[in-house]
C-alpha positions as CSV (number, residue, x, y, z in Angstrom):
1,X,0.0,0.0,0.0
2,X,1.4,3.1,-1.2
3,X,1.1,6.6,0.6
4,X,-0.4,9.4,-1.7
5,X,0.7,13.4,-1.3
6,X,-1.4,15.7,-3.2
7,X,-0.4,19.6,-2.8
8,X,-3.6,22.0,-3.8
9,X,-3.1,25.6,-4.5
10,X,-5.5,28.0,-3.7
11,X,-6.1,31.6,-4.5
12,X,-8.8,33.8,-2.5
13,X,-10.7,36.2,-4.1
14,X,-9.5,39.6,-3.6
15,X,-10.6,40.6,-0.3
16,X,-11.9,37.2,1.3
17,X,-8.7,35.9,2.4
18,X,-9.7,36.2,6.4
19,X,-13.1,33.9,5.1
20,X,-11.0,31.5,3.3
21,X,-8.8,30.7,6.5
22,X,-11.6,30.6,9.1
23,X,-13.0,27.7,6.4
24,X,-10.2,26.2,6.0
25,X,-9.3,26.0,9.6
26,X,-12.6,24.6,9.9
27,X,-12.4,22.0,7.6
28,X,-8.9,21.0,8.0
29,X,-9.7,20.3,11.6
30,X,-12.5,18.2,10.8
31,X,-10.8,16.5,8.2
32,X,-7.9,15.2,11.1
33,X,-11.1,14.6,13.3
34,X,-13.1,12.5,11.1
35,X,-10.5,10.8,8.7
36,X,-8.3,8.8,10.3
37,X,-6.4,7.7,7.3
38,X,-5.5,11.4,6.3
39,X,-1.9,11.9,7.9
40,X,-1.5,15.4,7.3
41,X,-3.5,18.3,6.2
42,X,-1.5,21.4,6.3
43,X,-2.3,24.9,5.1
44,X,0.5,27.0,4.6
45,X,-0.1,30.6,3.4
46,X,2.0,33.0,1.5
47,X,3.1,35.9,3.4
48,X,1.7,39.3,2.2
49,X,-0.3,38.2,-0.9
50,X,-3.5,39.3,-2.3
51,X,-5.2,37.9,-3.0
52,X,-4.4,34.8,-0.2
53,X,-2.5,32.4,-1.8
54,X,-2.5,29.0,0.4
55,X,-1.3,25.7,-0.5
56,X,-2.3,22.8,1.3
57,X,-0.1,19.3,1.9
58,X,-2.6,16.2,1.9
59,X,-0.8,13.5,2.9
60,X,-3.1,9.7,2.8
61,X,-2.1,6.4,3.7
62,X,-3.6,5.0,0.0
63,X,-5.2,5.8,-2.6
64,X,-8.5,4.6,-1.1
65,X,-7.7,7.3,1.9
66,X,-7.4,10.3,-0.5
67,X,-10.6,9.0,-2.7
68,X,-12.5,9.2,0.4
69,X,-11.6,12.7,1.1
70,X,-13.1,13.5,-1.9
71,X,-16.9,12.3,-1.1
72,X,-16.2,12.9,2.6
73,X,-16.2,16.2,4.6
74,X,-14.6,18.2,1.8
75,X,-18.3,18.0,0.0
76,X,-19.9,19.6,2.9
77,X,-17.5,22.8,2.9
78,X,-17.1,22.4,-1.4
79,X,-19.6,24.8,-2.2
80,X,-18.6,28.1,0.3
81,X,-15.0,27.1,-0.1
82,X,-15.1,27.4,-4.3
83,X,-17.0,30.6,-3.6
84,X,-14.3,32.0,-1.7
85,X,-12.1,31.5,-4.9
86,X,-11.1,33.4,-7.6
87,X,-10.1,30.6,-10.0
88,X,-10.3,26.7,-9.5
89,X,-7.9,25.2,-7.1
90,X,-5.0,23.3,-8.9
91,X,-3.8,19.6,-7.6
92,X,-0.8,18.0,-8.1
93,X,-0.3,14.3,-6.9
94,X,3.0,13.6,-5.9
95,X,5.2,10.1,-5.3
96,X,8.1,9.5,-3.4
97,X,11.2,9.6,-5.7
98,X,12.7,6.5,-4.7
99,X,15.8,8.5,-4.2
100,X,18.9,7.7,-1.6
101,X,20.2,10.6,-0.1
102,X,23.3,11.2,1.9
103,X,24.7,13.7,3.4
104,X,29.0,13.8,3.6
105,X,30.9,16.7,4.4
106,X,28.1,19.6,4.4
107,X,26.8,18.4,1.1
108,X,23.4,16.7,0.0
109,X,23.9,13.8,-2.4
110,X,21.0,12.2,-4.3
């Protein structure tokens, strides 16, 4: 079973950036409550934009985890929360690399 990471990128409408925190905060901490499977849900904002920029850090244990995110609590806040935007939110789904890294002498080495 393979973990999936999915970064979203938000972008407030001009002006509602206060509303589109207060959501999110609600919904990420219901999210965490109510899907145990969801290992992190993080909402990082970028400082001093407007409109609000956020991108939020998914983190699910499979693919049937982030599926269920989808037709769970995110479709009770879906409607106020694409409101709040000023274009659709973009999603990216990421993988693990499969990289080794090292570190020797001060230097990162993939």
């Amino acid at each position: 079973m393979s973990e999936v990471i999915v970064l979203a990128r938000l972008q407030a409408k001009p002006g509602h950036g206060p509303d589109l925190l207060s959501l999110l905060s609600d919904l990420a901490g219901e999210v965490m409550d109510t899907e145990p499977e969801t290992l992190r849900y993080a909402l990082l904002a970028e400082p001093s934009s407007e409109p609000l920029q956020i991108t939020v850090i998914e983190r699910y244990a499979s693919r049937a985890a982030a599926e269920a995110h989808g037709t769970g609590v995110l479709t009770k806040y879906l409607p106020e929360l694409l409101d709040l935007l000023d274009v659709p939110p973009s999603t990216v789904e990421l993988q693990p690399a499969g990289l080794a890294v090292s570190v020797d002498d001060d230097r990162l080495r993939i």
